[in-house]
C-alpha positions in Angstrom: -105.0 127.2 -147.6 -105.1 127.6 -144.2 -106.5 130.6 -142.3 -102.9 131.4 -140.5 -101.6 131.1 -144.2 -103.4 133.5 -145.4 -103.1 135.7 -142.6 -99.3 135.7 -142.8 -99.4 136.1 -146.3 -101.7 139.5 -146.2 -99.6 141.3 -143.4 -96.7 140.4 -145.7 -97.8 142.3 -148.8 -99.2 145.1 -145.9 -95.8 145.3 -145.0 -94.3 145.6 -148.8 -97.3 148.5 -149.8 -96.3 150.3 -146.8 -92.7 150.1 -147.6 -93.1 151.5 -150.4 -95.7 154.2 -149.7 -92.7 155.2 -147.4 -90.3 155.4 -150.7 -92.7 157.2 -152.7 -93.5 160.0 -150.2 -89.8 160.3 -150.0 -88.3 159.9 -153.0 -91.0 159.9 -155.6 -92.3 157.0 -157.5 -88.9 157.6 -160.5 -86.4 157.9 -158.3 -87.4 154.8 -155.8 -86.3 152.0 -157.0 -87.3 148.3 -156.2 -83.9 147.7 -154.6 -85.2 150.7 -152.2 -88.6 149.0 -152.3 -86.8 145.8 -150.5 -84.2 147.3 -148.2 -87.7 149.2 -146.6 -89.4 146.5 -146.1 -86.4 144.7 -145.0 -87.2 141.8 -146.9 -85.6 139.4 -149.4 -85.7 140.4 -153.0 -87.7 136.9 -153.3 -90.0 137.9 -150.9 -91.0 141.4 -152.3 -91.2 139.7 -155.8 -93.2 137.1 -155.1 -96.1 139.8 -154.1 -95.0 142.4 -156.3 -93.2 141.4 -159.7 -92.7 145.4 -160.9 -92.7 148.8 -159.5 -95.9 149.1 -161.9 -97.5 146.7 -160.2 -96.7 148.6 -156.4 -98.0 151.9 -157.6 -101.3 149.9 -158.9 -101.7 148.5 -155.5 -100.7 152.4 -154.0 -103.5 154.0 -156.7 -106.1 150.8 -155.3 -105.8 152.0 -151.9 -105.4 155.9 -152.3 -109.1 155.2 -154.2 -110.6 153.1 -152.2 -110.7 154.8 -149.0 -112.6 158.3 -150.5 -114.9 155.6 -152.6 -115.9 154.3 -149.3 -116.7 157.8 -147.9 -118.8 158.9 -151.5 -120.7 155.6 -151.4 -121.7 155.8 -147.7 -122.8 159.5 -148.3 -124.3 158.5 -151.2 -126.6 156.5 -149.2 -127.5 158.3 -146.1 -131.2 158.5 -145.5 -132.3 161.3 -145.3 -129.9 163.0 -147.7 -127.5 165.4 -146.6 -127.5 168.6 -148.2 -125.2 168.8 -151.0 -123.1 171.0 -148.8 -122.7 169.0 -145.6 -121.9 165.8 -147.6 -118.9 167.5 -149.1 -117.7 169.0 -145.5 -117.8 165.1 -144.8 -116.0 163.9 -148.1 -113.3 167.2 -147.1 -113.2 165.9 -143.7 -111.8 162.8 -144.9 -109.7 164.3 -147.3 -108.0 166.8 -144.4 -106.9 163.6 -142.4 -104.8 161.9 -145.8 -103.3 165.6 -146.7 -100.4 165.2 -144.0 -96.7 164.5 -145.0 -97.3 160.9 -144.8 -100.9 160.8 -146.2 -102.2 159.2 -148.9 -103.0 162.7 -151.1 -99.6 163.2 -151.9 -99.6 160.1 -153.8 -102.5 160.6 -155.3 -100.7 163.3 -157.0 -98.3 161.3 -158.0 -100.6 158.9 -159.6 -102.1 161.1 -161.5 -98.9 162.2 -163.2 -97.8 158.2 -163.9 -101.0 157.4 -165.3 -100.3 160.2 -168.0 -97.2 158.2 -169.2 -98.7 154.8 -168.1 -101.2 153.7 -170.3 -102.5 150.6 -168.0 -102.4 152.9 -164.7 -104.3 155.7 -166.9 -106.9 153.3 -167.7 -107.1 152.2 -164.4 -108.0 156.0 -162.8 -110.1 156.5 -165.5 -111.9 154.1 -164.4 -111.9 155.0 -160.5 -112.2 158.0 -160.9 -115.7 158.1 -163.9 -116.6 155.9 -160.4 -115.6 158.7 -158.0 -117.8 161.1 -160.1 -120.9 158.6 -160.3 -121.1 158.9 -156.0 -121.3 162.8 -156.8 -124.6 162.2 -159.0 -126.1 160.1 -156.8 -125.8 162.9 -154.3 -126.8 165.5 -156.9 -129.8 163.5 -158.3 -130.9 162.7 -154.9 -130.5 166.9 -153.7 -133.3 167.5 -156.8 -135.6 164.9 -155.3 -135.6 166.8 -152.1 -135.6 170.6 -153.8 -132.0 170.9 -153.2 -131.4 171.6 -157.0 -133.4 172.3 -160.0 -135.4 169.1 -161.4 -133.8 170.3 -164.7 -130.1 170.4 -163.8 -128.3 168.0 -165.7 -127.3 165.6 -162.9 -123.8 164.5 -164.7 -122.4 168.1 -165.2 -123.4 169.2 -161.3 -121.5 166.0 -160.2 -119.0 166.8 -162.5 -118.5 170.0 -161.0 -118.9 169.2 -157.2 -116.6 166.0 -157.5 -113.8 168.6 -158.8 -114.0 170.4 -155.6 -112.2 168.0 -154.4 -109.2 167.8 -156.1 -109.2 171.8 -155.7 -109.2 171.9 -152.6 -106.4 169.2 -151.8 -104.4 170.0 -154.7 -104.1 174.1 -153.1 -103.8 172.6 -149.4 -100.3 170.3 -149.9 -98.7 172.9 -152.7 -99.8 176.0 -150.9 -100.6 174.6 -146.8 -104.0 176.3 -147.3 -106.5 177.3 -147.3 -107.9 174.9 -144.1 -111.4 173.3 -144.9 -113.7 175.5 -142.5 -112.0 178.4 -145.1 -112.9 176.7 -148.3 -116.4 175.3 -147.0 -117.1 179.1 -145.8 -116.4 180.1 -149.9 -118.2 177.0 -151.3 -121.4 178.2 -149.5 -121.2 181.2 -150.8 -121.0 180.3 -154.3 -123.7 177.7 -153.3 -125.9 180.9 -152.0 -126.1 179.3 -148.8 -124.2 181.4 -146.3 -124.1 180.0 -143.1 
């Protein structure tokens, strides 16, 4: 297929996922519709079927993307040399967090997700799967922190990235239902539960 092909055909289906980002952030993933999916995107219903067959299959690609970006974050943390303290690499997974928590950010359909996957078995086995990922960055992190004395040589690495990786979720979950606390606030309380003040 030709390179233009292809080209045309990605910012296509860019256009279609953002479309119905847009829906979801408004209306919620029950109450948008695929004939609110296609008016969006200003599209044929052809055209928008021909990428996406179901609204299942548009919140699978929504779920892909809300993942993959804080997968890309965890796995280049996960391999900085030297380590960062356990800490400063989740200021820098927060960091990344704070810029998706906005109205039109991808957090707020992360949410979302999380309550489909509950009533759909194939998206539910899907972040099971991202997220038992998710977690494994998080004891790299913590497995690498007791190589350099961060952390007892006898922790058990799975339950301390267990544990960090549903800091997370914490603090995003209190930030969009509440509007705080910011992350310099819930850093400042993670380090003290850490015993690292600073």
């Amino acid at each position: 297929m030709p390179r233009v092909s292809e080209e045309h055909l990605a910012a296509r289906r860019r256009q279609i996922v953002d479309a119905a980002r847009r829906c979801f952030l408004r209306e919620g993933f029950h109450r948008t519709t695929m004939q609110d999916v296609i008016a969006e995107a200003g599209l044929s219903v052809g055209a928008v079927y021909r990428y996406f067959p179901s609204k299942a299959s548009l919140i699978s690609a929504i779920a892909e993307e809300t993942v993959g970006g804080a997968e890309e974050v965890l796995d280049e943390l996960a391999r900085q040399d030297p380590p960062l303290p356990l800490d400063k690499a989740l200021e820098h997974a927060l960091a990344y967090m704070e810029n998706q928590a906005g109205d039109e950010g991808m957090l707020r359909i992360a949410i979302q997700v999380w309550g489909e996957a509950q009533r759909d078995p194939a998206l539910g086995e899907f972040a099971a799967s991202r997220y038992t990922k998710l977690r494994g960055h998080f004891e790299v992190l913590v497995r690498r922190a007791q190589e350099a004395g961060e952390l007892p040589a006898d922790a058990d690495p799975a339950a301390v990235a267990a544990a960090l990786f549903g800091l997370l979720p914490g603090w995003f979950l209190q930030r969009i239902i509440t509007g705080g606390p910011d992350v310099a606030t819930y850093l400042s309380g993670v380090r003290v539960l850490f015993g690292r003040q600073r």
